[in-house]
Residue frames as qw, qx, qy, qz and C-alpha x, y, z in Angstrom:
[[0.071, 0.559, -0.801, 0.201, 46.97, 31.00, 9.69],
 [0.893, -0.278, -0.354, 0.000, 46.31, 27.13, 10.66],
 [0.366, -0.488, 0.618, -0.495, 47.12, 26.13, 14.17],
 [0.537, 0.043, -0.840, 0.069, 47.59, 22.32, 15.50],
 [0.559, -0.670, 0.341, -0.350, 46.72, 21.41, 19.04],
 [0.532, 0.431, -0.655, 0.319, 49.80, 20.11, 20.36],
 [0.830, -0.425, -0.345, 0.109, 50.20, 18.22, 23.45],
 [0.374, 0.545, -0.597, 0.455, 52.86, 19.32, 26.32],
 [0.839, -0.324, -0.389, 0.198, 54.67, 17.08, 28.54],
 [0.604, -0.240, -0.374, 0.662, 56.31, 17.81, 31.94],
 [0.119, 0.164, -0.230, 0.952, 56.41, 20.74, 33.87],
 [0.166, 0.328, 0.572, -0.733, 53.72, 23.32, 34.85],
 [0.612, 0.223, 0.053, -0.757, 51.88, 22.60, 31.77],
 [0.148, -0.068, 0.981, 0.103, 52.19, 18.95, 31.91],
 [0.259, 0.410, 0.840, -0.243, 48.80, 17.25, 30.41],
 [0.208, 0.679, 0.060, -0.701, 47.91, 20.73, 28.82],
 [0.660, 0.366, 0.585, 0.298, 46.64, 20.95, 24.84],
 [0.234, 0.769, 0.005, -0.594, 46.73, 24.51, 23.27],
 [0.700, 0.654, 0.117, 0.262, 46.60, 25.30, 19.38],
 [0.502, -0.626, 0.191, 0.566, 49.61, 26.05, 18.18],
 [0.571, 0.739, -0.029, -0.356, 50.51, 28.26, 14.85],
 [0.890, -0.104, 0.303, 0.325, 52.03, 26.50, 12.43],
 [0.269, -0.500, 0.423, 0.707, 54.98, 27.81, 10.09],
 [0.455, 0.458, -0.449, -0.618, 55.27, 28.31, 6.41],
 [0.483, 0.376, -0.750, -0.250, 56.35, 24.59, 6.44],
 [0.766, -0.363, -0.268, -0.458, 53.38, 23.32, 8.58],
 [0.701, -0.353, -0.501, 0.364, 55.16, 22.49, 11.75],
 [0.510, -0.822, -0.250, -0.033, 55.42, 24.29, 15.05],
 [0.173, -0.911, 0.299, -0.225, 58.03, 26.33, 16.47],
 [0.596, 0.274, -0.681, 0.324, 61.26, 24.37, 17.55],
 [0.201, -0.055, -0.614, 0.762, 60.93, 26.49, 20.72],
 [0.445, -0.790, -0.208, -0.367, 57.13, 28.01, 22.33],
 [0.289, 0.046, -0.542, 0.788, 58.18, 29.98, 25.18],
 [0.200, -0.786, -0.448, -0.375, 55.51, 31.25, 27.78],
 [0.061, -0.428, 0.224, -0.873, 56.07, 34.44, 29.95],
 [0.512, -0.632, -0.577, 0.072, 54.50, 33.43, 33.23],
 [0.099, -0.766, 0.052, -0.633, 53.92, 36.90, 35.19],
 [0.302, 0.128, -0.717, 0.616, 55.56, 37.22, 38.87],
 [0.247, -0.703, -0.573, -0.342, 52.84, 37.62, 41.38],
 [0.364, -0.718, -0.223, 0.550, 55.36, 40.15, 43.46],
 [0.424, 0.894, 0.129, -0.071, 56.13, 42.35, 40.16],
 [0.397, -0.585, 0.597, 0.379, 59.04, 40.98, 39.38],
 [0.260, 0.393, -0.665, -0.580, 60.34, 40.04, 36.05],
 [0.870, -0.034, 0.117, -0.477, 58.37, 37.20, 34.66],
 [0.549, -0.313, 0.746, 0.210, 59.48, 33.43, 34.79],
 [0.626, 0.406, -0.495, -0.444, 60.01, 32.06, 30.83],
 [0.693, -0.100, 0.711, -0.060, 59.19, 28.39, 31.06],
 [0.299, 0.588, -0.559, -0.502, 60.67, 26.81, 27.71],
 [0.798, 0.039, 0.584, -0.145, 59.59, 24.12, 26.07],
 [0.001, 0.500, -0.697, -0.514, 61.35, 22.26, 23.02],
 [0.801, 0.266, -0.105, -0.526, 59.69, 20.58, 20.00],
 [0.340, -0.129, 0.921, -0.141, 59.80, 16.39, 19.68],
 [0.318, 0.045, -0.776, -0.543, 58.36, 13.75, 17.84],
 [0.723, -0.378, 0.023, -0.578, 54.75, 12.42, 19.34],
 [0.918, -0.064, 0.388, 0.038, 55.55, 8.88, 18.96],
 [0.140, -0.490, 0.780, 0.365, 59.51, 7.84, 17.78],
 [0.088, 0.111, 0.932, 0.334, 59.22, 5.76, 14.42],
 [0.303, 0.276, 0.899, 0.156, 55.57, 6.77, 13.87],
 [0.216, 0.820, 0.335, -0.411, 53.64, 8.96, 12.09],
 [0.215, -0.466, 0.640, 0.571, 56.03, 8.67, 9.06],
 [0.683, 0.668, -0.068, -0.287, 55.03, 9.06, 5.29],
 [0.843, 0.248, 0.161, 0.449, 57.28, 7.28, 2.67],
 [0.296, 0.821, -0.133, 0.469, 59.07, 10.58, 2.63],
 [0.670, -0.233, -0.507, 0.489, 60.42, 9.19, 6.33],
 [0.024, -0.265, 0.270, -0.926, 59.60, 13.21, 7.99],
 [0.062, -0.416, -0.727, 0.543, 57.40, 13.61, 11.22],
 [0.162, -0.591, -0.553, -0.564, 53.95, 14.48, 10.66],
 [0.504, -0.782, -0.160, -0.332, 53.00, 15.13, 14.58],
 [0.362, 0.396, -0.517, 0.667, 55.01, 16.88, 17.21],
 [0.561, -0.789, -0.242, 0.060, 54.29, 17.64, 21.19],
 [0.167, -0.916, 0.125, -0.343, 56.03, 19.51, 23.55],
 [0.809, -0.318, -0.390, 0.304, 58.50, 18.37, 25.81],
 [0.387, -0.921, 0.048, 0.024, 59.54, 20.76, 29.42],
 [0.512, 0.566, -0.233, 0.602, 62.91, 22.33, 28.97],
 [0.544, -0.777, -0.246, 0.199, 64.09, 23.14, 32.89],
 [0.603, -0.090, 0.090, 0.787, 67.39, 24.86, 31.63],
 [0.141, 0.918, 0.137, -0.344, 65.79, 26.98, 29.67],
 [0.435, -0.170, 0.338, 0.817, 68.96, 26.80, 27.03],
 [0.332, 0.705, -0.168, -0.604, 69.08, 29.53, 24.53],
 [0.833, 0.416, 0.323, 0.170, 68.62, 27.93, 20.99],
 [0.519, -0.343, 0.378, 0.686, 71.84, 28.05, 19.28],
 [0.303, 0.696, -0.099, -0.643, 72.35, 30.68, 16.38],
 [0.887, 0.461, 0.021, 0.039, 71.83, 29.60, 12.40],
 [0.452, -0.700, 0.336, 0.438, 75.64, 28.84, 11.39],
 [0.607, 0.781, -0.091, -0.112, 76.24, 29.62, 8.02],
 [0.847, 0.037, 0.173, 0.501, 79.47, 28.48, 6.15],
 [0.373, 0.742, 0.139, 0.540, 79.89, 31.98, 4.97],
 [0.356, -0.884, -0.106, -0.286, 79.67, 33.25, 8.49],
 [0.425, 0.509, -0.468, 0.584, 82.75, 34.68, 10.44],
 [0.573, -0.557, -0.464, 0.382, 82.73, 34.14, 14.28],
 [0.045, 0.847, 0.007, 0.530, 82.85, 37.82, 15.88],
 [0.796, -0.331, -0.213, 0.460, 85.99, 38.48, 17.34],
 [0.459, 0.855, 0.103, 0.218, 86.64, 41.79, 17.73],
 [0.649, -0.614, 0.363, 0.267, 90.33, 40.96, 19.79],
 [0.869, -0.111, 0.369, 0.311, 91.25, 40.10, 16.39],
 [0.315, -0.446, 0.331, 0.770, 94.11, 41.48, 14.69],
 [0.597, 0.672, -0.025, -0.437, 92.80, 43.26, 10.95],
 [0.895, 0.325, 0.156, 0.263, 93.70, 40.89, 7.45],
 [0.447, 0.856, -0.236, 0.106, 97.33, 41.98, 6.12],
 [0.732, 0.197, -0.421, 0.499, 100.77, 42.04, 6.36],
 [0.548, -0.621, -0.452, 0.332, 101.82, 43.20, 9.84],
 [0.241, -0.367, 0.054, 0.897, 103.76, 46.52, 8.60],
 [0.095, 0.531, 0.609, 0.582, 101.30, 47.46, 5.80],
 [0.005, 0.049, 0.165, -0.985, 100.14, 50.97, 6.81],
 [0.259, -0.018, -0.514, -0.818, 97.57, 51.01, 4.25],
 [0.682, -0.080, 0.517, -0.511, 95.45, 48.11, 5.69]]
């Protein structure tokens, strides 16, 4: 597997380099999450951190896609939103089944 070292900014690993693996399509994770352990044995804090271009406008090939990413400090913590397919149906299961409203059958 190849690994980058990737810069991240802000937070508690502000300044920090670590390799990071890269995907099929040689870039990093959108999201790197790290598991930081309680030190009263409580659950552990996830500090989230969200992929970014190094430098807007540079590092661009004639094909006009980012070549080098860093880190930047996520304090929400959002949850990355789910893939949304065109095919996919929102899950509702309040809603009434397809048909006519007296159809037995279904």
């Amino acid at each position: 597997m190849k690994s980058e070292d990737t810069p991240f900014e802000g937070g508690p690993m502000d300044g920090r380099v670590l390799p990071v693996l890269l995907g099929i399509t040689g870039h990093p994770p959108k999201t790197y999450r790290i598991p930081v352990p309680d030190p009263h044995g409580g659950p552990p804090t996830v500090l989230v951190y969200r992929r970014v271009p190094r430098t807007p406008g540079a590092g661009r090939g004639l094909t006009g896609l980012t070549q080098r990413w860093k880190y930047a400090y996520d304090p929400e913590g959002r949850q990355s939103r789910r893939l949304n397919w065109p095919w996919s149906k929102p899950d509702r299961p309040d809603a009434t089944p397809r048909g006519k409203p007296d159809d037995t059958d279904g």
